[in-house]
C-alpha positions in Angstrom: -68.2 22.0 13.6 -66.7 21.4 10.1 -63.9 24.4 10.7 -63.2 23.4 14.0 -62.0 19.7 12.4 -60.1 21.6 9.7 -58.6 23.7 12.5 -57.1 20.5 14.1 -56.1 18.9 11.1 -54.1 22.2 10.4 -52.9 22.3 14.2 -51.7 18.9 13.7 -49.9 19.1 10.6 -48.2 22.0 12.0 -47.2 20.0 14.7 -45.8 17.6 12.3 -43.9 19.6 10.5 -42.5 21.3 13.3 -41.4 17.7 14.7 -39.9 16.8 11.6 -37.8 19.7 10.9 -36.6 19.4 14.3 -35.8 15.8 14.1 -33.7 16.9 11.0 -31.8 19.7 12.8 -31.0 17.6 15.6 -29.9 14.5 13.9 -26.5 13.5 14.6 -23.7 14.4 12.2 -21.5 11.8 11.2 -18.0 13.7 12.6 -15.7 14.5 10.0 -12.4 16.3 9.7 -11.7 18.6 6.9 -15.0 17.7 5.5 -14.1 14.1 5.3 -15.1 11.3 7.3 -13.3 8.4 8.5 -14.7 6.0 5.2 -13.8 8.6 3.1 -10.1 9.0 4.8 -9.5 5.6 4.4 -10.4 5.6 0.8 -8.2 8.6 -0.2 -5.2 6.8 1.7 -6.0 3.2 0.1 -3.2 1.8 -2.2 -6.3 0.3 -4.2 -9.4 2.5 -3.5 -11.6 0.0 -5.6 -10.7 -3.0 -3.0 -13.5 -3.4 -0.7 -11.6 -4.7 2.2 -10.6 -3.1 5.1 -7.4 -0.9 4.5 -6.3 -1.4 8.0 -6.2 -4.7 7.9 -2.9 -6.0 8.0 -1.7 -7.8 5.2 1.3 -9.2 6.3 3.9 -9.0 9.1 7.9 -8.1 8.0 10.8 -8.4 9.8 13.6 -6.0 9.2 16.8 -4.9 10.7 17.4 -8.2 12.3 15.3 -10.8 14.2 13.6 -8.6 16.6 12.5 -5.7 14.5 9.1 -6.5 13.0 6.3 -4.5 11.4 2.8 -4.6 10.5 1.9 -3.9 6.5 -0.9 -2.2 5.7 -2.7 -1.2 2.5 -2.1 2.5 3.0 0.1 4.8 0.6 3.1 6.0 3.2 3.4 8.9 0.5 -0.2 10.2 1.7 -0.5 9.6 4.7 2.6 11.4 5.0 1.3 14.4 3.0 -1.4 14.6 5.2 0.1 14.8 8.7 -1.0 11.2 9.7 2.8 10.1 10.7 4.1 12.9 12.8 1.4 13.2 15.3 0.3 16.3 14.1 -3.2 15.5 12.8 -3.1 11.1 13.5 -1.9 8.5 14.9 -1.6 5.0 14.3 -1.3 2.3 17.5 -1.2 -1.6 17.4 -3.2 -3.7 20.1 -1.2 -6.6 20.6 -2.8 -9.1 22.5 -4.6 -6.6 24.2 -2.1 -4.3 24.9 -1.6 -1.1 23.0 1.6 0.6 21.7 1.7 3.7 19.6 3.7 3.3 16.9 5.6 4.8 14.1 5.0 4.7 10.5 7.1 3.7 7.6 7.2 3.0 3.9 7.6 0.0 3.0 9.5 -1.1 -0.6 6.5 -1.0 -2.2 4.9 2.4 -0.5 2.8 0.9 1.9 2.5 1.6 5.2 4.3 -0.5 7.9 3.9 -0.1 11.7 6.7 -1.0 13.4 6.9 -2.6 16.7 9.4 -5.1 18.8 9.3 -9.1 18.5 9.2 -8.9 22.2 5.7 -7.9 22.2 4.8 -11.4 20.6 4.3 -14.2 23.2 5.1 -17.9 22.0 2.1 -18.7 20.9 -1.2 -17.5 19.0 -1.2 -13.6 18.6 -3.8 -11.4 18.0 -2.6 -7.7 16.3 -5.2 -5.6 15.5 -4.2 -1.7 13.7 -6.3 1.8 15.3 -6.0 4.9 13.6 -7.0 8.4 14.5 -7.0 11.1 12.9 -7.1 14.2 15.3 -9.1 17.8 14.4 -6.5 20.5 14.6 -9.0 22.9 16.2 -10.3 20.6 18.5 -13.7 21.1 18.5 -15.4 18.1 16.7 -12.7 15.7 18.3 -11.2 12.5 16.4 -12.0 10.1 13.9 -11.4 6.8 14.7 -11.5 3.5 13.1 -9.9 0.3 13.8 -8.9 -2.5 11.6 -9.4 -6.4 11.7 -7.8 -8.6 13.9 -5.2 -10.6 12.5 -3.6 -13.8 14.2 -0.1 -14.6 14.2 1.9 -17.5 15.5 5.2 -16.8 16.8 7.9 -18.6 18.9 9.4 -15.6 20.1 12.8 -16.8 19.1 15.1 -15.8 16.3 14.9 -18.1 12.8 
């Protein structure tokens, strides 16, 4: 009787094991792209990695060109996301929700290396706005997908007019 209980016990801790090890195996990965997840992506390209904010939130809006050109700043360096392939489309791709509508857009340096997202005054309705930045960062052999991360929304009150 005594051999058949230690039989059991080892049955069962075979079993265990067995469960574990598949539990481990089958765990979701987090996705990354060229080893890197999204967190760490958005370290490398922060202008001040040791802020703890959200680089993709949008620190102020700009107008240049005139009165209907405006764009989003971010806390990004333009020079790496650059570098990496992020502003041609190639390997990412920034868009602005505004007000619930989306619009890819292109990115710029700013005067002080940042990243600024462009986009038309005529997307702003006379009122409250709410912008909000998404980023994605495309794998170029297409088998793990995208990264994706999205920033916080930001309000903005606008007249739509020229100053």
């Amino acid at each position: 009787m005594e051999s058949r209980k230690k039989f059991v016990i080892f049955i069962i801790g075979i079993a265990l094991t067995a469960c574990g090890a598949a539990y481990l195996l089958l765990q979701p990965k987090e996705r990354t792209i060229e080893n890197r997840t999204m967190a760490q992506w958005l370290r490398i390209l922060n202008t001040d990695p040791n802020n703890s904010k959200n680089p993709l939130r949008i620190v102020r809006i700009v107008q240049y060109d005139g009165p209907e050109a405006c764009a989003a700043e971010l806390p990004l360096s333009y020079d790496l996301i650059r570098q990496q392939g992020f502003c041609d489309g190639r390997k990412g791709k920034f868009h602005l929700v505004i007000n619930g509508g989306s619009i890819w857009t292109d990115c710029w340096r700013g005067t002080n290396g940042n990243c600024l997202l462009p986009f038309g005054k005529s997307e702003l309705n006379a009122a409250t706005n709410q912008i909000q930045v998404d980023f994605l960062i495309f794998n170029p052999s297409n088998i793990d997908g995208w990264l994706h991360a999205e920033g916080p929304i930001a309000e903005l009150i606008s007249s739509n007019s020229p100053p």
